[in-house]
N, C-alpha and C positions, 0 to 999 in steps of 0.2 A: 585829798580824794583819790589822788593817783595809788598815792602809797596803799592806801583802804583797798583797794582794787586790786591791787598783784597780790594782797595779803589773802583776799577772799578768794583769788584763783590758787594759790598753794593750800589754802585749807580743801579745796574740794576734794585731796585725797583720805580726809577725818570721816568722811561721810559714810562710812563704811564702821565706824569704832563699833567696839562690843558693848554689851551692856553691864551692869553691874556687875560686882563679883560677888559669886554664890551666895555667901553667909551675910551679905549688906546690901542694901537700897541707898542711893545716895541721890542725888538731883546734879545736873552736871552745873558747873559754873561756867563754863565756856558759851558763845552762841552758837548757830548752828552755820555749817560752812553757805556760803554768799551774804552774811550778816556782821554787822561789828558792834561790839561792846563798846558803849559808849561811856564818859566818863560818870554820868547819872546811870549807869550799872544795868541799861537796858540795849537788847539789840534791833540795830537796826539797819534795814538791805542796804547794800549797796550794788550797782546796775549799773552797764554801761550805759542802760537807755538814760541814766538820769543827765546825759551829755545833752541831748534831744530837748527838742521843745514840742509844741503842740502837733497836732494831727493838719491844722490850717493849710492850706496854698502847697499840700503835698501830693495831691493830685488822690486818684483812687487808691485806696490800698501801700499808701506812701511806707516806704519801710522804715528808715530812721526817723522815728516820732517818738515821743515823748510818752511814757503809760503813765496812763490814769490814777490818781490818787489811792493808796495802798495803807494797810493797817500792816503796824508793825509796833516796837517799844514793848514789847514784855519783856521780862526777864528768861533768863536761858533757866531760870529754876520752874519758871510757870510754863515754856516750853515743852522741857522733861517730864514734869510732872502731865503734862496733858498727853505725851506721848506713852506712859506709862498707861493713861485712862483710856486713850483709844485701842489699845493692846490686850485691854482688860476685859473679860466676859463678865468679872462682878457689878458692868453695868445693865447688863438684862436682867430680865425678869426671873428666866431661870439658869443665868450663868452659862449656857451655852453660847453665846454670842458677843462679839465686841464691836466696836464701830468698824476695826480694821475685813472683818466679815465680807461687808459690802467694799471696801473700801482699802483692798488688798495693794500694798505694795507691788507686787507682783503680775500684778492685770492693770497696772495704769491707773492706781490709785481708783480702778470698778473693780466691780465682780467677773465679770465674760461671761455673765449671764444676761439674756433680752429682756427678764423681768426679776426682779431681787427676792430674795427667801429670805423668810423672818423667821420668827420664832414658831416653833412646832411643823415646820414646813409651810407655813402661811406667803400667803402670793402679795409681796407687796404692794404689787400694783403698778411698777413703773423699772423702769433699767436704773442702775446707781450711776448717778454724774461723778465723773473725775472732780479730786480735789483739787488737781494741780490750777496755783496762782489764785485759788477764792481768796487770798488775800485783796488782791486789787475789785473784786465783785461788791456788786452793793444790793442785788438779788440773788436769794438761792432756791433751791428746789426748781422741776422743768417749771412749774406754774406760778415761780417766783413770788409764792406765797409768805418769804421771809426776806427783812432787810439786812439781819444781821446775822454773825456766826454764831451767835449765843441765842437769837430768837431763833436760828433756827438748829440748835444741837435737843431742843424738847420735844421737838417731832418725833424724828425716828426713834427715841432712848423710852418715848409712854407711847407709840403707837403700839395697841394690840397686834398690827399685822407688821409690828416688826422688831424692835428690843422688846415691847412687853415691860417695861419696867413703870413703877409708880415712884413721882419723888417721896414719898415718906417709905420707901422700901430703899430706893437709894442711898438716899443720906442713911439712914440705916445702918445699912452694909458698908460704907465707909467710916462714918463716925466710931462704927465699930472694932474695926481692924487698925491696931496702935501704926502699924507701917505708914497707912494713910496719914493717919493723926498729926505725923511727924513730920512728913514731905509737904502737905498741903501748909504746915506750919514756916518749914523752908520756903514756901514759894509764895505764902503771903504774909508775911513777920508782921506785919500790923494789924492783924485780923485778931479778936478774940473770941470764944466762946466753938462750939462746934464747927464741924465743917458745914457750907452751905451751899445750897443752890446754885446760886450765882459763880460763887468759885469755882464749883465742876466747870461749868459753860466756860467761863473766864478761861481755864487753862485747858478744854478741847481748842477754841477758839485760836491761844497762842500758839498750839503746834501743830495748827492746820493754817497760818498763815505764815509756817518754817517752809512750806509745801510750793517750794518756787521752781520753774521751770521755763529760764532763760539763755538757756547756751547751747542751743542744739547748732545745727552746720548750720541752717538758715539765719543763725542771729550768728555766727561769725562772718557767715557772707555782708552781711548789713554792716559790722562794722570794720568793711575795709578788706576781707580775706578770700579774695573773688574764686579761688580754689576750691571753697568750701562746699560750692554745689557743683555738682558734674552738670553738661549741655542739659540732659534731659531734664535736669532737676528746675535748670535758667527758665528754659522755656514755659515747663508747668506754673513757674511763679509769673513769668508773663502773662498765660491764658489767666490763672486765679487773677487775678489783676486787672484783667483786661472789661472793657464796657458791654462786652458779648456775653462772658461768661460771667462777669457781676458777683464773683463768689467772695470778691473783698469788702462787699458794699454792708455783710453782716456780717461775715468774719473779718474784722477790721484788726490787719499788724496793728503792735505787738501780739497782743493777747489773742488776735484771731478768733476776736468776740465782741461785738457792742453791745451785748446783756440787752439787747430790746426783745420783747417777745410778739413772734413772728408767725403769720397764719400761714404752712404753705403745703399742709393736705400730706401729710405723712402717712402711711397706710397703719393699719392696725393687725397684730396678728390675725390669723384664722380662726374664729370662736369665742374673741374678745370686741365688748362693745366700742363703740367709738368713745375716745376720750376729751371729751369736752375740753379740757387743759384748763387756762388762765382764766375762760369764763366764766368757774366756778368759783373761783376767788374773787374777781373784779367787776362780777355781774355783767359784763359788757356781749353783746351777743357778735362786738364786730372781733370780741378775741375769742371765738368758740373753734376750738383746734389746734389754740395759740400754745406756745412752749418758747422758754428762755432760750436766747440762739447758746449751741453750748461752744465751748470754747474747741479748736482744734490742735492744740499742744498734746503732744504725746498720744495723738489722734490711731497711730499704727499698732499700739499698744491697749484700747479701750473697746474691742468690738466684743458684741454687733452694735448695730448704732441704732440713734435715735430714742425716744423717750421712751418706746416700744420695743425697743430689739429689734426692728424689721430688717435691716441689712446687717448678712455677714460677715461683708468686706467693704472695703473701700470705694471699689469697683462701682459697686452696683449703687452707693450712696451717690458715687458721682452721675452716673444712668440717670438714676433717679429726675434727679433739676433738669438732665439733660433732654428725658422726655418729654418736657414742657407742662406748663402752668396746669394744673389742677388732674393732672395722670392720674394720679390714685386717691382723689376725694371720693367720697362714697356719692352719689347722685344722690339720693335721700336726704343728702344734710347738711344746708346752704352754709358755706365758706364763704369768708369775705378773705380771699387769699393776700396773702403781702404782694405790692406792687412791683416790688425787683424780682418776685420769682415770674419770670420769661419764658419763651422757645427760643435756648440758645443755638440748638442745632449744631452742637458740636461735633468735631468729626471724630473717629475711634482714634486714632492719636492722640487727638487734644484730649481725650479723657484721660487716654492714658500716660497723658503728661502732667496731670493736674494728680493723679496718685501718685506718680512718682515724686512732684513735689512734697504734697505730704507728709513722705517719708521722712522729710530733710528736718522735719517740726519735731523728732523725738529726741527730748534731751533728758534723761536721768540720774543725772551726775549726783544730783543732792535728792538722791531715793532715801527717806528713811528708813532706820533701822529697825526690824522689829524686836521686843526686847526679847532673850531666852526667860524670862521668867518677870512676871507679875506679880506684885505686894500685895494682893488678892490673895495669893497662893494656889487662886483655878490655874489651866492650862492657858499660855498666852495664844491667842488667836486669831488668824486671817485665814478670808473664805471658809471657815466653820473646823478651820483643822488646827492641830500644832504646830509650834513652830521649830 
C-alpha cells in the first residue's frame, strides 16, 4: 500500500498529459493519476485517508477519519472514453453543448454562473454543483432526486431546459460515427451489437468518479505536516469546528459533506420564486426549502454559492449562518429550519478566519484534461466555448 502511494504522488505530474494525436483517437490504458491498476485490469484510488477508520469517538468535525465508501473499478479505457463524452457537444440536442459546459474544469468543476444555461439560452433553474469526489456521494442533484451517477447522467443530457437531447437521437449520433464504434468497443470488449444507453451513462459515470480531490494543504495538515496551514488558516479550522459555530456538524471532514438534505432558508434571487427543493421529490412538507448540503472542497474555486447563486463570495456565505436562524426565509412560507442552524454570533474575525480556512480546501492537482479535439468532430467544449 505504501509503495501504491509514493507511486500515486509521482504520477500527479501525468495529470496534465495531452490528448490524442491529431490523425488518431485511442483510449488511454494507464489510470488516472491517485488510482492504480490493479492486476484484474481495473483502477482503483488509493488515499491516505484509507490509513483512518470511522468518524466514531472523534469528537466534532474530527480530521483524521476514514471516507465513506467510494465507486471506483472501471477501467482506464471506460475512464477515457467518458472523458472524451463529457468534452463532446455531440451529446446535446443540437450539438452546442457538452456536460463539461456546466461543468467546466476551469470554475471548479461549475459554471460561475448563479443559475446554469441550457440549450438555446434556457434558464436551467438551479447553480451547477461541483463534481469534485461524487465518487464517494450516494445522492445527486441540490434535490437529491438521483441515487446514482448513471441515474442521474439522463437528467441534464433529455432535459429540454438543458442538453435537449433524446435517447433515440443520441444513440444515433453515436452508433453513427465509426470513431465511437470503435473506442466504446475498447472500453467494453464484451458488449455486442450497437452502442447503448447504459454504456454512455457507464463511462460518464467512470470519469466523473476519476474527479478526486484529496491533497489540498488542509489534508497535508491532517496527515502530520503542521506547516501546511498558516495561524490564520489553524484557527478558522478551530472556529469551523467549534460547538458555537457548528459549521462541521453538515460539512463533516473529509469530504466536508454529510449528503443530508438541510432546511436552512437560503434566500432566493430578486424575481425568482421560492424553490420548494427536496419537497418536490419526497413529498414531505418538513423538507420544503431542503437542498443536499454541497460539499466544500475546491469551495474558493466554485462561486457564487448556494443552489441559487445568492452569494458572491465567501464572505457573505459565511454572514449569512452568522446572522442567525431563519434571516432570510421569506415570512409567507413556513420553514421547518435544520436544528444546527443557530445564532452563533460570531465576531468579524472569527468570520474571517473561517474564510481564510476555506481557502486551505482547494486542491487541484488531478484537474482533468480537456481534450483538443472530440471523435464527434464538433468543436470540444467547456462553458459554451472552445477549447
Amino acid at each position: 500500500m505504501i509503495r501504491a502511494l509514493v507511486l500515486v504522488i509521482a504520477a500527479a505530474g501525468t495529470a496534465g498529459a495531452t490528448g490524442p494525436a491529431p490523425s488518431d483517437f485511442t483510449l488511454n490504458t494507464n489510470c488516472p493519476p491517485g488510482f492504480e491498476k490493479t492486476d484484474g485490469g481495473v483502477c482503483e484510488l488509493r488515499t491516505l485517508y484509507q490509513f483512518y477508520d470511522s468518524l466514531g469517538n472523534r469528537g466534532l468535525g474530527g480530521t483524521r477519519t476514514g471516507l465513506p465508501p467510494h465507486r471506483d473499478g472501471f477501467t482506464p479505457q471506460q475512464i477515457d472514453l467518458g472523458r472524451y463524452l463529457f468534452f463532446d457537444p455531440v451529446l446535446s440536442g443540437d450539438g452546442t453543448l457538452s456536460c463539461a459546459s456546466c461543468h467546466d474544469p476551469a470554475k471548479g468543476l461549475s459554471d460561475g454562473r448563479s443559475r446554469s444555461i441550457g440549450m438555446h439560452g434556457e434558464d436551467a433553474g438551479r447553480a451547477a454543483p461541483t463534481l469534485w469526489n461524487v465518487a464517494f456521494l450516494k445522492r445527486f442533484f441540490w434535490d437529491a432526486r438521483a441515487d446514482s451517477l448513471e441515474a442521474q447522467a439522463s437528467g441534464p443530457l433529455y432535459s429540454p431546459r438543458e442538453m435537449g437531447n433524446t435517447p433515440a437521437q443520441l444513440l444515433a449520433r453515436l452508433n453513427g460515427n465509426g470513431v465511437y464504434r470503435r473506442l466504446f468497443q475498447q472500453a467494453f470488449p464484451n458488449a455486442r451489437g450497437p452502442i447503448a444507453e447504459q454504456q454512455v451513462f457507464t463511462a460518464l459515470a467512470a470519469f466523473q468518479t476519476s474527479l478526486v480531490s484529496l491533497n489540498s494543504r488542509y489534508d497535508r495538515y491532517v496527515h502530520g505536516h503542521d506547516a501546511a496551514l498558516n495561524q490564520r488558516e489553524i484557527e478558522g479550522l478551530n472556529v469551523f469546528r467549534s460547538f458555537v459555530a457548528r459549521c462541521s456538524e453538515c460539512h463533516t471532514p473529509p469530504l466536508f459533506t454529510n449528503e443530508q438534505i438541510a432546511v436552512i432558508g437560503m434566500p432566493e434571487p430578486d424575481g425568482h420564486p421560492f424553490d420548494v427543493g427536496a419537497e418536490a421529490i419526497l413529498g414531505s412538507p418538513k423538507l420544503k426549502g431542503g437542498f443536499k448540503v454541497p460539499t466544500l472542497r475546491n469551495i474558493a474555486r466554485t462561486a457564487p454559492y448556494s443552489h441559487s447563486g445568492a452569494f458572491d463570495d465567501l464572505r457573505s456565505v459565511v454572514e449569512f449562518y452568522n446572522k442567525g436562524r431563519g434571516n432570510s426565509a421569506p415570512s409567507d412560507v413556513p420553514l421547518y429550519l435544520h436544528w444546527h442552524i443557530s445564532d452563533p454570533d460570531l465576531s468579524e474575525a472569527e468570520v474571517d478566519r473561517i474564510v481564510d480556512f476555506l481557502g486551505a480546501l482547494t486542491d487541484e492537482t488531478f484537474l482533468p484534461q480537456p481534450p483538443t479535439r472530440v471523435p464527434s468532430g464538433m468543436t470540444a467544449t467547456h462553458r459554451g466555448e472552445s477549447t
